[in-house]
TIGU-892731 format. One record per residue (C-alpha): x, y, z; residue number from 1; residue in one letter. Coordinates in nm, 4 decimals, m for minus. Example, Ala and Ser with C-alpha at 12.3 -4.5 7.8 and 13.67 -1.06 7.14 Angstrom:
<nodes>
node x=1.2300 y=m0.4500 z=0.7800 k=1 r=a
node x=1.3670 y=m0.1060 z=0.7140 k=2 r=s
</nodes>
This chain:
<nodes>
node x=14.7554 y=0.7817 z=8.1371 k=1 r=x
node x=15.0902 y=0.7269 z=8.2413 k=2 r=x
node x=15.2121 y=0.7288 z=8.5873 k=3 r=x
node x=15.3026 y=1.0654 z=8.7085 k=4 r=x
node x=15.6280 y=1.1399 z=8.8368 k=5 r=x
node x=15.7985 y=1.4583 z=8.9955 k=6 r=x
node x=16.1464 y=1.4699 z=8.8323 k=7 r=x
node x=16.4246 y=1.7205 z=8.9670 k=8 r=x
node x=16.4325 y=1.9457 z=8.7250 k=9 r=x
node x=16.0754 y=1.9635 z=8.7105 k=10 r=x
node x=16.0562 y=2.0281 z=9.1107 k=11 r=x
node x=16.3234 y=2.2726 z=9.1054 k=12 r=x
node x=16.1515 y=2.4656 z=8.7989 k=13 r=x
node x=15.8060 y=2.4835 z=8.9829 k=14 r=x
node x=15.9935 y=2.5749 z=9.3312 k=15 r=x
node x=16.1785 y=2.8670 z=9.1360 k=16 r=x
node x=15.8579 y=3.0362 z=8.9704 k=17 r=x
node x=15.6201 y=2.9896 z=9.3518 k=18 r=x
node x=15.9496 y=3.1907 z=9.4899 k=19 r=x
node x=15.9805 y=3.3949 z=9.2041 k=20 r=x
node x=15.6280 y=3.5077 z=9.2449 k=21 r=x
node x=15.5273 y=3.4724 z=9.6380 k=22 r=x
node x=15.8616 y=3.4579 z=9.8256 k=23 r=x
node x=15.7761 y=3.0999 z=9.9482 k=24 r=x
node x=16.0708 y=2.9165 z=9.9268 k=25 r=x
node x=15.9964 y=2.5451 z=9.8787 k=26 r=x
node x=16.3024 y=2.2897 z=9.9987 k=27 r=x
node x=16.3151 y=1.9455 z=9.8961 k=28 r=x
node x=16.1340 y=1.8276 z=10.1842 k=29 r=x
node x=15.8151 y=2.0171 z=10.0573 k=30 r=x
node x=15.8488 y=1.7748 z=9.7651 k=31 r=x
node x=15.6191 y=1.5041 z=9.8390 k=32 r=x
node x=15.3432 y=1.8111 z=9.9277 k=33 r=x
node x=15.3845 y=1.9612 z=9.5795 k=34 r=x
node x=15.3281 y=1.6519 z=9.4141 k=35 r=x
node x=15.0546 y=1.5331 z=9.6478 k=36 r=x
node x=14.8168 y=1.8883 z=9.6219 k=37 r=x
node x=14.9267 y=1.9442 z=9.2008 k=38 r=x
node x=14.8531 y=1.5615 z=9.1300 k=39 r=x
node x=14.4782 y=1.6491 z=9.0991 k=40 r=x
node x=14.5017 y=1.9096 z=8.9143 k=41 r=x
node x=14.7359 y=1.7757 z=8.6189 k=42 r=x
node x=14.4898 y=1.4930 z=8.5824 k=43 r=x
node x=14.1924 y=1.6742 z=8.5196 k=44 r=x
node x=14.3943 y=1.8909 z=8.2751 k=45 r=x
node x=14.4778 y=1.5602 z=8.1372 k=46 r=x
node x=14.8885 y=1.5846 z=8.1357 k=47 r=x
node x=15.0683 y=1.3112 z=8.1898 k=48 r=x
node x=15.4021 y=1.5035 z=8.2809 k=49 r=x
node x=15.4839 y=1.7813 z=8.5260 k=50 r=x
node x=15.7430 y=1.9301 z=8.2453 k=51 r=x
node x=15.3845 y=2.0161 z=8.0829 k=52 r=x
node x=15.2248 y=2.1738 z=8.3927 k=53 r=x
node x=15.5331 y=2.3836 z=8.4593 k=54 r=x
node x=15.4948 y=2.5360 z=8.1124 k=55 r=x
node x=15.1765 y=2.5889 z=8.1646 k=56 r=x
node x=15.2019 y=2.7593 z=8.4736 k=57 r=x
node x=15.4853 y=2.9792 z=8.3032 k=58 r=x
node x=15.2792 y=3.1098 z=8.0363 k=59 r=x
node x=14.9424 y=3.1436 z=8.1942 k=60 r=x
node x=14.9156 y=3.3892 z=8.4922 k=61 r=x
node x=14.5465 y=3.2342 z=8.5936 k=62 r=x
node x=14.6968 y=2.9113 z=8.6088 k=63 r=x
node x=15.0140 y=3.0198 z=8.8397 k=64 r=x
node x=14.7552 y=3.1766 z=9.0735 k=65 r=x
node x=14.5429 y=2.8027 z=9.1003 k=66 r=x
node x=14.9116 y=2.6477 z=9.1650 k=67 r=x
node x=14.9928 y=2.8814 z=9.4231 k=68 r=x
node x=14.6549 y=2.8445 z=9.6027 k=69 r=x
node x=14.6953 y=2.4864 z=9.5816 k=70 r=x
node x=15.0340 y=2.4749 z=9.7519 k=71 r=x
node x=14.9822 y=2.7513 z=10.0167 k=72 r=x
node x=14.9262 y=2.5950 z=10.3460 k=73 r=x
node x=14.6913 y=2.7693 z=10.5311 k=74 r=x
node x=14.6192 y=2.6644 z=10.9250 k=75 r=x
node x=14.4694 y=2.9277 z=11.1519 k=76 r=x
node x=14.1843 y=2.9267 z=11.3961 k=77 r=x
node x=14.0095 y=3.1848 z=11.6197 k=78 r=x
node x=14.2192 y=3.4210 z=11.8349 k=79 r=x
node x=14.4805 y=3.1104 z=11.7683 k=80 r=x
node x=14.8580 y=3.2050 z=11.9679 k=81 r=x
node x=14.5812 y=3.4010 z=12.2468 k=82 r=x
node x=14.8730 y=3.5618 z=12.4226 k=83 r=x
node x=14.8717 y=3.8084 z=12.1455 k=84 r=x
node x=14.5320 y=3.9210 z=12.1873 k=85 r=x
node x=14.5375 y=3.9304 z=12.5194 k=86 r=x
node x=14.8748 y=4.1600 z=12.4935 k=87 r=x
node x=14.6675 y=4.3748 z=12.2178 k=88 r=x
node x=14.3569 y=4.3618 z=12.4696 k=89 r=x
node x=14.5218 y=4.4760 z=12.8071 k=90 r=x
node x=14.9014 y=4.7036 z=12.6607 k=91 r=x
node x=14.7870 y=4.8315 z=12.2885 k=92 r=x
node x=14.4269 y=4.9122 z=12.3021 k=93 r=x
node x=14.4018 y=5.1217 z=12.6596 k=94 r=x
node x=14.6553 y=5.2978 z=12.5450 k=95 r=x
node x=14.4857 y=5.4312 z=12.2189 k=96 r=x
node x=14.3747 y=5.7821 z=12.2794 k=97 r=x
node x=14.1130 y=5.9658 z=12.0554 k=98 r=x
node x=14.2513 y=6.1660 z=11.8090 k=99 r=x
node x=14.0423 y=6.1615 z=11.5115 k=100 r=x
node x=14.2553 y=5.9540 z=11.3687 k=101 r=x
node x=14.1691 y=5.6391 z=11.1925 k=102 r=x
node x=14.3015 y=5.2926 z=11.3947 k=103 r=x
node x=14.4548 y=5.0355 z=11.1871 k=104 r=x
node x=14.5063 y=4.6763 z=11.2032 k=105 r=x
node x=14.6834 y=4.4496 z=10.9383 k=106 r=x
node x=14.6172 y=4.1100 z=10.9294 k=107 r=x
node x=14.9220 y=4.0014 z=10.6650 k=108 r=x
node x=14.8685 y=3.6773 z=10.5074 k=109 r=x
node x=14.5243 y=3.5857 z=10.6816 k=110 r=x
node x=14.4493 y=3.2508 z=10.5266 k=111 r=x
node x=14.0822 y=3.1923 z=10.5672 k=112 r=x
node x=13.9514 y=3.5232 z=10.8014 k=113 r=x
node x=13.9746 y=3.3728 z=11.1578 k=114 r=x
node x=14.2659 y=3.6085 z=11.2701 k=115 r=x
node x=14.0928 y=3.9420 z=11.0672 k=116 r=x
node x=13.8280 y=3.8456 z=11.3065 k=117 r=x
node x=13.9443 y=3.7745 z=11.6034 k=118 r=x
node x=14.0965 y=4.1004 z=11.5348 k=119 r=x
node x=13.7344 y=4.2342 z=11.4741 k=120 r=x
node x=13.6267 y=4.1504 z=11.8030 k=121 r=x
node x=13.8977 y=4.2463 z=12.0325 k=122 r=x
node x=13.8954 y=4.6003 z=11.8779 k=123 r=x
node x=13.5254 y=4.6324 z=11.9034 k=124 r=x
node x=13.5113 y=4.5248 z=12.2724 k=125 r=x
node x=13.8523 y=4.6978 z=12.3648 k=126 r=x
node x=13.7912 y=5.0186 z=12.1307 k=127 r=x
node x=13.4248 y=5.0331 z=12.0869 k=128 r=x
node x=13.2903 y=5.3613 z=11.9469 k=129 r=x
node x=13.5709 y=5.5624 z=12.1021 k=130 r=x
node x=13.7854 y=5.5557 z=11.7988 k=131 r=x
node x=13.6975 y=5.4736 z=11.4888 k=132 r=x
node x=13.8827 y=5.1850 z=11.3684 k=133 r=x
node x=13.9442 y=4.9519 z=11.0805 k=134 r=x
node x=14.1080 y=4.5678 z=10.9677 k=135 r=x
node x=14.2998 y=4.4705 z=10.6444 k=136 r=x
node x=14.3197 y=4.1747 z=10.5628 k=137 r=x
node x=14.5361 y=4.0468 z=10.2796 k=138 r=x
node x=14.6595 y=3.7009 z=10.1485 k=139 r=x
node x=14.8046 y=3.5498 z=9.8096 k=140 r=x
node x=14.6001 y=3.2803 z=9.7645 k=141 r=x
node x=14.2555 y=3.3708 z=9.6066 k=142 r=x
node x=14.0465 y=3.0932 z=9.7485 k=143 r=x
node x=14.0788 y=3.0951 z=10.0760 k=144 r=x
node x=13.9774 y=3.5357 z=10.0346 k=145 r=x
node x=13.6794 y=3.3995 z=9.9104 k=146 r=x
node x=13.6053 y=3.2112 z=10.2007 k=147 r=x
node x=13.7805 y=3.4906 z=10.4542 k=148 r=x
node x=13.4556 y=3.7210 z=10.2427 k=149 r=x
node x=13.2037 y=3.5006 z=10.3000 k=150 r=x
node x=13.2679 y=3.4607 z=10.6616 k=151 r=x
node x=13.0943 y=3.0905 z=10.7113 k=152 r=x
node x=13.2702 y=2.8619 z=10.9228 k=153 r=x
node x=13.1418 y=2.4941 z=11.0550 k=154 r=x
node x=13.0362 y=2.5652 z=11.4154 k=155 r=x
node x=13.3521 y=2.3245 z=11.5457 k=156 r=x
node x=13.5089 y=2.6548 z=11.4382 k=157 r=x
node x=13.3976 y=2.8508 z=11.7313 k=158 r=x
node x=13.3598 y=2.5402 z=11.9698 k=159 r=x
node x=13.6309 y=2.7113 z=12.1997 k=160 r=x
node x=13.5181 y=3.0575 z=12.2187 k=161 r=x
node x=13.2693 y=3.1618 z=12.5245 k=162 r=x
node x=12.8631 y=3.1209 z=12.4731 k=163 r=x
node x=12.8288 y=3.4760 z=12.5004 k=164 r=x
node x=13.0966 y=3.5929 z=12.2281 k=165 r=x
node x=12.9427 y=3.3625 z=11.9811 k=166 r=x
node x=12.5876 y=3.4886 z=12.0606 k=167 r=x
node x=12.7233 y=3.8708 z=11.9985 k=168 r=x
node x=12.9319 y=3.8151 z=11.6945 k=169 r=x
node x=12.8163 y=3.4999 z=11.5135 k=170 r=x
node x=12.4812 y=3.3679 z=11.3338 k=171 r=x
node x=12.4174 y=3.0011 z=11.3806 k=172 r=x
node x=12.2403 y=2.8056 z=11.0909 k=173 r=x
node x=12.2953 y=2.4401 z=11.1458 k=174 r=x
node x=12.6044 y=2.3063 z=11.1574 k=175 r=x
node x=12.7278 y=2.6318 z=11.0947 k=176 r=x
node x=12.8198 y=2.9728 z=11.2278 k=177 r=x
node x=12.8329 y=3.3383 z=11.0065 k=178 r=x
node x=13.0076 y=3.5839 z=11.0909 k=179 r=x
node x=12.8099 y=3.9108 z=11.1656 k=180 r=x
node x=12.7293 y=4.1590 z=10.9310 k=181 r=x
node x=12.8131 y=4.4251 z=11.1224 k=182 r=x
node x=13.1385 y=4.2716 z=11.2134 k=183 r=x
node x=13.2364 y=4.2292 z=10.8407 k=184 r=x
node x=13.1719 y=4.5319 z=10.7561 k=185 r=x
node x=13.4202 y=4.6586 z=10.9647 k=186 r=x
node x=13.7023 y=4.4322 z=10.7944 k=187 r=x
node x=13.8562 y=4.4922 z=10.4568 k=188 r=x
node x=14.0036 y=4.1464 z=10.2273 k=189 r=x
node x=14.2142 y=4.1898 z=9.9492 k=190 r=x
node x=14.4143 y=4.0543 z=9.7416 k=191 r=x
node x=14.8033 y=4.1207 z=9.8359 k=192 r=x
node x=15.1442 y=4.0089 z=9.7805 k=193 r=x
node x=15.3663 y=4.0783 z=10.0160 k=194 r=x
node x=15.6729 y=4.0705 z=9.7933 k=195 r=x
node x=15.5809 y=4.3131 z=9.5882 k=196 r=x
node x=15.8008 y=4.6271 z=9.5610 k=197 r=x
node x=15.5325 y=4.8579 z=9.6399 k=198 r=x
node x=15.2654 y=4.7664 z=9.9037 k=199 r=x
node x=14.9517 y=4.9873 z=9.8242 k=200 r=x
node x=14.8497 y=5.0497 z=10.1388 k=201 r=x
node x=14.7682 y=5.3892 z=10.3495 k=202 r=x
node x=14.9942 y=5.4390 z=10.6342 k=203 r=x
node x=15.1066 y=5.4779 z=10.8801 k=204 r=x
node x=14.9720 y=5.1424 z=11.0953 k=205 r=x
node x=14.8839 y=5.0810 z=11.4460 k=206 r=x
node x=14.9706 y=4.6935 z=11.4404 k=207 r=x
node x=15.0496 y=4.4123 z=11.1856 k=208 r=x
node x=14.9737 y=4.0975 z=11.2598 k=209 r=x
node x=15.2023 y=3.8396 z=11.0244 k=210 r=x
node x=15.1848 y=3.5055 z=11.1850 k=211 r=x
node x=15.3610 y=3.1560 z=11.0395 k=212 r=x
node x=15.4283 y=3.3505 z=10.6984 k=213 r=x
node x=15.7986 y=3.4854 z=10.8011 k=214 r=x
node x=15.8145 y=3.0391 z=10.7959 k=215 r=x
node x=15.8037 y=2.9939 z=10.4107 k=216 r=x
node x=16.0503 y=3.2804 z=10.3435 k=217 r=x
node x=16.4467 y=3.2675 z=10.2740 k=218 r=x
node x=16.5841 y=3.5084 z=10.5530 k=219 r=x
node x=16.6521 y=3.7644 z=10.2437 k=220 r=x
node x=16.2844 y=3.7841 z=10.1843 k=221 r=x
node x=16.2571 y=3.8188 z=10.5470 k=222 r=x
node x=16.4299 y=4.0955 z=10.5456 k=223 r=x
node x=16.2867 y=4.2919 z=10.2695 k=224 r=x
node x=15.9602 y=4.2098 z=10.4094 k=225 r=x
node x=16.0090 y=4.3259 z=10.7476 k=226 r=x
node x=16.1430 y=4.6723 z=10.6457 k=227 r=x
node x=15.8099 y=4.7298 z=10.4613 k=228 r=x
node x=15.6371 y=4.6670 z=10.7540 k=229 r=x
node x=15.8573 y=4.9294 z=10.9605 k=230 r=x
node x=15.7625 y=5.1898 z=10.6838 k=231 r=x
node x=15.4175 y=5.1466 z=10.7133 k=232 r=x
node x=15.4059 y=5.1095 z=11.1204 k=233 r=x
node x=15.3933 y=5.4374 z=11.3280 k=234 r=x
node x=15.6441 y=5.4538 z=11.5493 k=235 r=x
node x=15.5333 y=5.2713 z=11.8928 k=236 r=x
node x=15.3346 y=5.0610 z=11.6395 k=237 r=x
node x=15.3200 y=4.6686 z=11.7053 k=238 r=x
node x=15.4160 y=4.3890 z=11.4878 k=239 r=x
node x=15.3367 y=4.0482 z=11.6255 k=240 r=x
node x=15.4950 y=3.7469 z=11.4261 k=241 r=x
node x=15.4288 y=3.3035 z=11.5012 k=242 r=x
node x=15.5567 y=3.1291 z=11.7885 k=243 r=x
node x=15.8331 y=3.0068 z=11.5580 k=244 r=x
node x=15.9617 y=3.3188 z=11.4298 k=245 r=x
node x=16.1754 y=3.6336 z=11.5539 k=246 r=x
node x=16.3668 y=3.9279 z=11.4428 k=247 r=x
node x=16.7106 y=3.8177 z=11.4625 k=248 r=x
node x=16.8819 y=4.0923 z=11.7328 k=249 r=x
node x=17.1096 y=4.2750 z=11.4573 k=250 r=x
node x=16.7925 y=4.3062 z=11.2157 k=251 r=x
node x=16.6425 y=4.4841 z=11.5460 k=252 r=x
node x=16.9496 y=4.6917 z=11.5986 k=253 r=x
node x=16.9648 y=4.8311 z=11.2453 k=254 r=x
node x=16.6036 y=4.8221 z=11.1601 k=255 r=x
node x=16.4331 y=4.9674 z=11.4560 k=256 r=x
node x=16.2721 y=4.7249 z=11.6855 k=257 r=x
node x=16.2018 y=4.6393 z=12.0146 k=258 r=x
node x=16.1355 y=4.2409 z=12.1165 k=259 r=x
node x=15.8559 y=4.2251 z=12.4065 k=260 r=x
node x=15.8506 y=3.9046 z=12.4481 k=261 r=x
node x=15.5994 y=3.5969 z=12.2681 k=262 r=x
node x=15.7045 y=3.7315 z=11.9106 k=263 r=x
node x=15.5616 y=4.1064 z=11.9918 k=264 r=x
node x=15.7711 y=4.3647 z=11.8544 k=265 r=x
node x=15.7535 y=4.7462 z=11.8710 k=266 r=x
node x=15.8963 y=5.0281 z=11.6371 k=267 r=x
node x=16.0806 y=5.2225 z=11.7850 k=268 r=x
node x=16.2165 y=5.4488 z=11.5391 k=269 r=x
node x=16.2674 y=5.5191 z=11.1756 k=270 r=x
node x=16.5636 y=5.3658 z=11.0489 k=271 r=x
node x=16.4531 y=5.1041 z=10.8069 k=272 r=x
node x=16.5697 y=5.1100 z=10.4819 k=273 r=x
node x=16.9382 y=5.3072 z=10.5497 k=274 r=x
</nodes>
């Protein structure tokens, strides 16, 4: 087989249909990491050229979805950035009053399930029966929802997290852990993509959690992305975004927001999308 090689035009043509279809927005410097995770995957098709891989990934949806799973970073842990579930833990969840209303959670973009967890477990301790309650859980990339589903994780995992919250909320076999079933159950993963013109999902929300996705977006797709979230928050709903992203302060102004401090927003009215 002939040496492989990543040619401009063939970077730029696989960079436009990811963005075209997820919003990620791959710069040059992400070069080297497309090559290095689509490598694999062109030899065992047995193509010597990316020019052959990018047509491939044009005309076959299944094989755009592979591409996209192989290029998606995903890093997360459990209850990873804790300030945020220690701000949902002692400001959101007090303040939830029965209602007979439903309690939702939105875990945007949750890689492989630790965050839709963590999430889990904060609202079960903090809410408890009180309120009935409920997590989404929604990501592009196919595999790691099958592995979110599943809920198996090595025990290094869970290393950090007290004795008694792993006895409570996690099976140990070996050298690994499982999440309860009665904590899965109580957490809904789907397949979602965020930039989509029409998110199918009920409203209003209680909180979205969207952490290091804002990231991989151009600031347009930022935008558009953020006003769906306003629609589908109540207002005095919470949005909590990654360490390195905000709401730039005009986008709060016109939108609707309210910065708290860490990357904790609240909606404070209904003005998104004027």
């Amino acid at each position: 087989m002939e040496k492989l090689i990543l040619r401009d035009e063939e970077f730029k043509g696989i960079a436009e249909i990811v963005e075209a279809r997820s919003g990620i927005h791959l710069t040059n410097q992400k070069r080297n990491l497309v090559f290095n995770r689509l490598r694999p995957r062109l030899r065992s098709l047995k193509l010597d050229r990316f020019s052959d891989y990018l047509r491939l990934i044009r005309e076959q949806p299944e094989e755009l979805a592979l591409a996209l799973n192989l290029i998606t970073t995903n890093v997360t842990k459990f209850f990873r950035e804790e300030h945020h579930f220690r701000f949902l833990e002692e400001q959101v969840l007090p303040a939830v009053v029965p209602r007979g209303e439903i309690w939702r959670a939105w875990s945007a973009g949750c890689s492989t399930g630790e965050e839709a967890y963590s999430l889990a477990i904060i609202c079960r301790e903090g809410l408890g029966q009180k309120v009935k309650w409920r997590i989404l859980a929604t990501d592009i990339n196919t595999h790691v929802l099958s592995v979110a589903q599943r809920g198996i994780y090595p025990h290094e995992a869970v290393a950090h997290l007290p004795r008694a919250m792993i006895s409570k909320y996690f099976d140990i076999d070996g050298g690994t852990v499982k999440v309860k079933e009665f904590l899965k159950k109580s957490v809904w993963f789907r397949y979602l993509n965020l930039i989509e013109p029409y998110i199918p999902l009920r409203s209003p929300l209680d909180v979205i959690f969207c952490r290091n996705v804002f990231i991989y977006f151009t600031r347009e797709t930022q935008r558009d992305v953020l006003m769906t979230f306003h629609r589908l928050l109540k207002v005095g709903g919470h949005l909590f975004l990654g360490h390195a992203e905000s709401i730039p302060t005009d986008w709060q102004r016109q939108q609707g927001w309210v910065h708290l401090g860490q990357g904790v927003y609240k909606k404070v009215d209904g003005k998104a999308g004027r």
